[in-house]
C-alpha positions in Angstrom: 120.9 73.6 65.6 124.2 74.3 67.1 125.6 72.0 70.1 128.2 73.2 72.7 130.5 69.8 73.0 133.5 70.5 75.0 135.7 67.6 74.3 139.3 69.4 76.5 140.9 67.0 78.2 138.4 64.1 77.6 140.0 60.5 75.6 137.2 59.3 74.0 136.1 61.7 72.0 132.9 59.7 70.5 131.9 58.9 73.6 131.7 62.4 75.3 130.1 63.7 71.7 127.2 61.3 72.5 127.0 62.0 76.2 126.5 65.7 75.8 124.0 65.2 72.7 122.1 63.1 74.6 121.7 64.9 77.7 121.3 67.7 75.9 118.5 65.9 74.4 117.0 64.9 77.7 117.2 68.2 79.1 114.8 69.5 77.2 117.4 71.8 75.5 116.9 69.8 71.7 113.1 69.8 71.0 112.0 66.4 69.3 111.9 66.9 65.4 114.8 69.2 65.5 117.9 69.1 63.5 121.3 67.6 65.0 124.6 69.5 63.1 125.7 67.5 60.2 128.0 65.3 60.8 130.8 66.7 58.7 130.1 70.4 60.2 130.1 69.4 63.8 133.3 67.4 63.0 135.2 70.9 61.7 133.6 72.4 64.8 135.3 70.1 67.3 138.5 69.5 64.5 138.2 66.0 65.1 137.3 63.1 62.1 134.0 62.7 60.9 134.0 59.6 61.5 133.7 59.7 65.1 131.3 61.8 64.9 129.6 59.6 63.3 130.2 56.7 65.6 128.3 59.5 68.5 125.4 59.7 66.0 124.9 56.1 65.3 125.0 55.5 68.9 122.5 57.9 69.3 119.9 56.7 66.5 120.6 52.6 68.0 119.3 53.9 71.6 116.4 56.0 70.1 117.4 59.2 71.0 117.8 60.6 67.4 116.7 59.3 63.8 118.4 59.5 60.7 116.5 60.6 57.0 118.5 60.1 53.8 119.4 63.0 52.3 117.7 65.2 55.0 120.2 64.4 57.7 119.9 63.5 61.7 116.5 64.8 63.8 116.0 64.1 67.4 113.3 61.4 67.6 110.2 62.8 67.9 108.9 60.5 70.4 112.1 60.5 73.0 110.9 61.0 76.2 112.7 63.8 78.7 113.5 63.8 81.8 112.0 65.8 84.4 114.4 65.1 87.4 117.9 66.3 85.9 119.5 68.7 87.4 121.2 71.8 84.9 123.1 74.2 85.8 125.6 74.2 88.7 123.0 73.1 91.1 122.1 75.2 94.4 125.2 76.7 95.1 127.0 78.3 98.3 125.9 82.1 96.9 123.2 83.5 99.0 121.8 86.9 98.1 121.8 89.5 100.6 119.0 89.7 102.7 116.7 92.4 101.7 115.8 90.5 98.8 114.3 87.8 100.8 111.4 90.5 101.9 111.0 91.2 98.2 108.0 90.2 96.3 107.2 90.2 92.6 103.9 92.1 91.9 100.7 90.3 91.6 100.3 92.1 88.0 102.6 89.1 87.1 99.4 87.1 87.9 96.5 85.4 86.2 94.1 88.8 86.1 90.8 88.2 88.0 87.3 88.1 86.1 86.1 91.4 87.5 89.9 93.1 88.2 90.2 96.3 90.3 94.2 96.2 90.9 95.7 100.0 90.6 98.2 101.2 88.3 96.5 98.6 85.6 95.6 101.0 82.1 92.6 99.7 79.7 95.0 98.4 77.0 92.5 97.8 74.9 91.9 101.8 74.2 95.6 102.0 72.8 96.0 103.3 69.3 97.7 100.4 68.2 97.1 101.2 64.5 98.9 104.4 64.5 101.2 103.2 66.8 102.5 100.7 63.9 102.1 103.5 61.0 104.9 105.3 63.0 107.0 102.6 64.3 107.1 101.7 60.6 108.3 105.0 59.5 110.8 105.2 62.4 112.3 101.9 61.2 112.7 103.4 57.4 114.6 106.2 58.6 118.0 106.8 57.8 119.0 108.1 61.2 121.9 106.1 62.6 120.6 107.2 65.6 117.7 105.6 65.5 119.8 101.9 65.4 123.2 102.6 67.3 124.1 103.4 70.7 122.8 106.3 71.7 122.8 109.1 74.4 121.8 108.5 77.7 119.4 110.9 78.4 117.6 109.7 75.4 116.7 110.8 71.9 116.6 114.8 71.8 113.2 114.3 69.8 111.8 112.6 72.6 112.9 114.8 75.2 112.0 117.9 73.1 108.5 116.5 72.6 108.3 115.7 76.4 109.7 119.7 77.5 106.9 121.0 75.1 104.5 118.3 76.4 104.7 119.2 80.4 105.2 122.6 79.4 101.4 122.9 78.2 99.6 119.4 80.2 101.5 120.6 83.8 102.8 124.4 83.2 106.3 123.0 83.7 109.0 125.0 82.0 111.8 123.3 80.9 114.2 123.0 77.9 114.8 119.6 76.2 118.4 119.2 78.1 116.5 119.4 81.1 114.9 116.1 80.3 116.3 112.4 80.7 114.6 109.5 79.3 114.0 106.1 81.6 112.6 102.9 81.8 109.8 103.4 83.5 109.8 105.5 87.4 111.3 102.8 89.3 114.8 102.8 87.0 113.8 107.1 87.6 114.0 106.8 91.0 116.9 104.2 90.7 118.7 107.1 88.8 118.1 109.9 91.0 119.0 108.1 94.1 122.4 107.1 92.9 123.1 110.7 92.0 122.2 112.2 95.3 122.6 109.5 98.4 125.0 108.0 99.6 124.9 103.7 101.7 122.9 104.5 105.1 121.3 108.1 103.8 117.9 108.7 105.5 114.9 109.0 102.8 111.2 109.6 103.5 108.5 108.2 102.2 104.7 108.3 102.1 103.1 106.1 104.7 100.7 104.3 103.1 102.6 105.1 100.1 103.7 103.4 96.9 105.4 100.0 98.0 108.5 99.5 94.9 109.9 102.7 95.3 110.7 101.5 99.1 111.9 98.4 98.2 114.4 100.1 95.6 115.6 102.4 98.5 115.7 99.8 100.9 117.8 97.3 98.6 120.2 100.6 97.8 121.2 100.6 101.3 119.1 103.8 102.2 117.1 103.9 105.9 113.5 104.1 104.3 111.6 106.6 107.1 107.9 106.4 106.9 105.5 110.0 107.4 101.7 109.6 107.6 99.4 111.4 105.5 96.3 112.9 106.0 93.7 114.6 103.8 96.1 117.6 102.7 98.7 114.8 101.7 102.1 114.2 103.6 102.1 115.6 107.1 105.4 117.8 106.8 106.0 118.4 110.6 106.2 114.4 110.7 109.1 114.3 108.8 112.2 113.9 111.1 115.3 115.5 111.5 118.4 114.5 109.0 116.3 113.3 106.1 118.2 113.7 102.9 115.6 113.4 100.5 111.5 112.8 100.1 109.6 110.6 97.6 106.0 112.4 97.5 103.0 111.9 95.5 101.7 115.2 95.7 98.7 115.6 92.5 97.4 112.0 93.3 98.8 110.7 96.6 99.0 106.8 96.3 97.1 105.1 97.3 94.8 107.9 99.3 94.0 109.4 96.3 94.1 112.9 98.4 95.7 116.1 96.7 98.1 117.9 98.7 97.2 121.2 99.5 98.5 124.4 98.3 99.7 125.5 102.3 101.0 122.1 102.5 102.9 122.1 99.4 104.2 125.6 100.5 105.6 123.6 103.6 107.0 120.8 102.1 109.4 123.4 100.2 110.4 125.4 102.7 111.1 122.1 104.9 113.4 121.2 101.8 115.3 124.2 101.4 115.9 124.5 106.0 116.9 121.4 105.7 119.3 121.2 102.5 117.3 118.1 101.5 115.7 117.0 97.7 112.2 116.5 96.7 111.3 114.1 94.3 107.7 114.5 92.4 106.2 111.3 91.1 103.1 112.9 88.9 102.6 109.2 87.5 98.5 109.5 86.7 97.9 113.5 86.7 96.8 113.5 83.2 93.6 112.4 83.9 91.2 114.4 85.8 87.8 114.7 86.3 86.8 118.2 87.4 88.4 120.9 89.7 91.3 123.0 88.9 94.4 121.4 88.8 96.9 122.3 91.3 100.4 123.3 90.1 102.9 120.5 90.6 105.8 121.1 93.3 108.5 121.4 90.9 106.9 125.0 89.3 106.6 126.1 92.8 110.5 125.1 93.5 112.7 128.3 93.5 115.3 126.5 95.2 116.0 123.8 92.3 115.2 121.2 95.4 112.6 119.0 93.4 112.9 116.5 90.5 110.2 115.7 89.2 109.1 111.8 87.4 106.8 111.4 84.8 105.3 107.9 82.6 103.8 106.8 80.1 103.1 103.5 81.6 99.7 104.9 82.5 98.5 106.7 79.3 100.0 104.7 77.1 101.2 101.3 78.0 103.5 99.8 80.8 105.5 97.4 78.3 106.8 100.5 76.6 108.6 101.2 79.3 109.0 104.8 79.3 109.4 107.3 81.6 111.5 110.4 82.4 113.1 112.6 84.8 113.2 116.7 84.7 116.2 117.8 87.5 117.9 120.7 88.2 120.4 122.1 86.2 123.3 121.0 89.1 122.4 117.7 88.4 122.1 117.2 85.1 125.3 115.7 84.3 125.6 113.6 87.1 122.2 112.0 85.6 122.7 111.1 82.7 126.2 109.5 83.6 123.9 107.6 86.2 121.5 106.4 83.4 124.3 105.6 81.2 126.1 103.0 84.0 122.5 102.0 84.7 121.6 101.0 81.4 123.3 103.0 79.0 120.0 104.2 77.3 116.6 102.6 76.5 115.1 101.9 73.2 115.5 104.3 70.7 113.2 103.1 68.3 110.0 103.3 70.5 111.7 106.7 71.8 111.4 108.0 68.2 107.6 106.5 67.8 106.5 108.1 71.0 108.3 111.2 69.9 106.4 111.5 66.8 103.1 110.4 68.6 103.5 113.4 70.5 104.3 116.0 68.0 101.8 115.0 65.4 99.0 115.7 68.4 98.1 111.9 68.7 99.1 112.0 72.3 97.2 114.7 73.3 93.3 113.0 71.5 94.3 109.9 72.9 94.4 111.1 76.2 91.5 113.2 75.5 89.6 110.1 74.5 90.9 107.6 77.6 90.2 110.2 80.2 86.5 110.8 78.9 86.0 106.8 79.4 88.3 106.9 83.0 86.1 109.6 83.6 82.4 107.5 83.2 84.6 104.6 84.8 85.2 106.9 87.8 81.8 108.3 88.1 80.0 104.7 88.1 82.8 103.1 91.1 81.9 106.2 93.2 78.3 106.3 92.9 78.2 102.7 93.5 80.1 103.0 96.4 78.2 105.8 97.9 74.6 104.1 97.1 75.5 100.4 98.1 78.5 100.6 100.7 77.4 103.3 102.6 77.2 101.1 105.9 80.7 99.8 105.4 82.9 102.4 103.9 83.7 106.2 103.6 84.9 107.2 99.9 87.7 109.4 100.0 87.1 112.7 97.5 89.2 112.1 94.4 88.7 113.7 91.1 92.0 112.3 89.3 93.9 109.4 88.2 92.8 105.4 88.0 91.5 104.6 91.3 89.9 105.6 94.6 90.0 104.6 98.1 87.5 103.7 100.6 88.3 103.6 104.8 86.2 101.1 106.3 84.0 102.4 108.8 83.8 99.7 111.5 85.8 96.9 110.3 89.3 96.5 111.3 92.6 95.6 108.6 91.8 91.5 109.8 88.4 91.4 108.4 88.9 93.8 105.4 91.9 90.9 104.8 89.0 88.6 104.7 87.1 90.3 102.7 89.6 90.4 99.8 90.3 86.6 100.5 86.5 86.2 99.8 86.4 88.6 96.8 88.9 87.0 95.0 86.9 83.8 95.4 84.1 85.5 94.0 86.9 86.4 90.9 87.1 89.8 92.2 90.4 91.7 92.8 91.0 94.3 95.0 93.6 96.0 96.8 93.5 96.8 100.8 94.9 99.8 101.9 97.4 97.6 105.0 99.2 96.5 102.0 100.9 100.3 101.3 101.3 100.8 104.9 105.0 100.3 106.6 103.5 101.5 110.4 100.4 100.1 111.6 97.1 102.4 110.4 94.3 104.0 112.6 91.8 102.8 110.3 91.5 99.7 107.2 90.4 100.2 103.4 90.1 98.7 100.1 91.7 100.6 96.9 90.3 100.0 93.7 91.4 100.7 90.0 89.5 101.3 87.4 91.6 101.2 84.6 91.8 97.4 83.7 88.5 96.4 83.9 85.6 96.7 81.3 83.2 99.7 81.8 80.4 97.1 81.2 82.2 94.9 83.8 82.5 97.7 87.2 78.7 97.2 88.4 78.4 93.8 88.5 82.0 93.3 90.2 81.3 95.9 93.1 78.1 93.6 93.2 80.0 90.7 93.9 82.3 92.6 96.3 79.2 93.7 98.8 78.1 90.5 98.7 81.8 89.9 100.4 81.2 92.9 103.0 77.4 90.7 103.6 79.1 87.6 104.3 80.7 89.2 107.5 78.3 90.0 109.0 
């Protein structure tokens, strides 16, 4: 291994050599067993004799903290024992973040997963075609495309933004040409992009209330006034949304976490509120792909004649989150102003699992996998519902949803206090579920539970809404 010794400005120069190995040492940042430089290499580092480098070492081996084997070289001592109450770094420091970020809270995906686990937004990993995945990853890395290796464009590769402008084009009956398309990390760096090109510190934004919870924190830390509108069953309630709102972040196919479609009258409102009130739309269709019956309803962007919406799209759902993958189709206006976004964002993302997913898509493998996930999603759907409406009849109300990974349930009598007890005692019973409070920003006229059905076993979903009733029993 290689040590960082700064010896400027010290005098004895075997001395400080020994300090810094050591401490390294008891820092934990040499592992017992490993290799200390050779003496006559670190002594060229530092340009000082080897022989007081080798006065640090022998120091070093008489107090234990390293051993030396002839002809092999110097190892730290395999049984040296660390400390644990060192300090590294340069300590607490007088920096203090600012304080939106002390409101902020990592996501319990991040957590140990529960045995039965209904969180949302979780796929079934397990489905993924991981072979094929590796049979085109492998042929990506033997191409001779500089491309494919170097810095790239910020809006992505054009084979993955071709394939994704063919892709909506057929799935969602969007029209667009593969300059139209910008690849992202994922929706939140999406929406991170978008509103850096369009609002400005103290802009007004709307949201969905209950709505998706990451997008508001990425507003609020942006310096945006996040504005909460209720929805009902036809999705967001447009004359709820107030005056001098610059922009809206909808939901509109699979509104999360209701789970209601908006309807056709009030997606007709929702763009003419845009275009009276100069403002932008921006369509997250983040589980659309999968539906279960009924006609799908046309997304807001094909309905846009203004160029007011910009619509987000992942894979994090069909395929999986740790690609991190997603994309943004804007108007032609705002094109450039994207992609230079992206590029001071992050430049551009990884080209190599750009070029995989690009050839997953072409080659049709996309389209069976998501033929095959949404047939399973589907019996997975079809099993939570029925036993919600055979077994939890007394306690809660299913609200009609025929697409994406989860459904949502108002409670019928209790209130947001004892549905928080309820998920207390369900994750006691190794059951995890969502309640509804938890998306809100304004207080709600009425609690409920939110359950995914995309991380947990088919085989699994029975006996973990089992477990969960017993939970609505107990409070009684």
């Amino acid at each position: 291994m290689s040590f960082h010794v700064s010896l400027i400005g010290r005098k004895n120069l075997s001395a400080e050599i020994y300090r810094q190995v050591r401490d390294a040492i008891l820092n934990g940042l040499a592992s017992p067993g490993d290799a200390l430089p050779a003496s006559r290499q670190l002594a060229r580092t530092l340009s000082v004799s080897r022989m007081t480098v080798t006065v640090a070492y022998e120091r070093l081996i008489a107090e234990g903290f390293a051993t030396a084997r002839i002809g092999a070289g110097t190892f730290v001592n395999q049984h040296v024992t660390r400390s644990h109450d060192r300090k590294i770094g340069n300590g607490s420091g007088r920096l203090q973040p600012r304080r939106v970020w002390h409101s902020i809270q990592l996501p319990a995906a991040f957590a140990r997963p529960a045995v039965f686990d209904f969180r949302t937004g979780i796929p079934d990993v397990s489905i993924f075609p991981h072979k094929t995945w590796r049979r085109l990853v492998n042929r990506a890395l033997h191409m001779r495309d500089s491309a494919a290796v170097l810095y790239g464009h910020s809006a992505g590769h054009p084979d993955l933004r071709g394939a994704i402008a063919r892709h909506v084009g057929i799935s969602r009956g969007v029209a667009v040409l593969t300059d139209d398309v910008t690849i992202t990390s994922g929706t939140q760096q999406a929406l991170d992009v978008i509103a850096r090109v369009l609002l400005e510190h103290g802009d007004r934004i709307a949201v969905e209330d209950p709505g998706y919870t990451p997008p508001r924190r990425l507003f609020e830390s942006l310096g945006l006034r996040v504005i909460p509108v209720p929805v009902d069953r036809d999705g967001i309630v447009v004359e709820k949304i107030p005056r001098n709102v610059h922009a809206l972040y909808v939901t509109p196919s699979h509104q999360y976490p209701l789970g209601v479609a908006m309807s056709l009258t009030r997606r007709q409102a929702l763009l003419a509120w845009a275009e009276q009130n100069a403002a932008a739309i921006i369509e997250d269709d983040y589980d659309s792909e999968f539906r279960f019956g009924g006609r799908p309803l046309d997304p807001l962007c094909t309905l846009d004649t203004s160029g007011r919406v910009i619509y987000v799209g992942t894979f994090s759902k069909t395929l999986l989150p740790s690609l991190r993958l997603g994309f943004i189709l804007a108007p032609s206006s705002l094109r450039a102003a994207v992609h230079r976004a992206r590029f001071v964002s992050e430049w551009h993302g990884p080209t190599l699992a750009q070029l995989t997913l690009a050839r997953f898509i072409d080659e049709g493998g996309f389209l069976r996998h998501i033929r095959r996930v949404n047939a399973i999603y589907e019996q997975r759907h079809a099993i939570v519902t029925s036993t919600l409406a055979r077994d939890f009849a007394d306690y809660l109300e299913l609200i009609p949803s025929s697409t994406g990974l989860h459904v949502t349930a108002l409670a019928r009598k209790a209130s947001v206090e004892q549905i928080t007890t309820i998920q207390r005692r369900a994750i006691e019973a190794g059951v995890a579920i969502q309640i509804l409070s938890q998306f809100a920003m304004m207080p709600l006229a009425k609690a409920g539970i939110v359950l995914g059905y995309g991380g947990i076993a088919t085989g699994q979903i029975e006996e973990g809404l089992h477990r969960l009733r017993r939970c609505f029993l107990a409070r009684l």
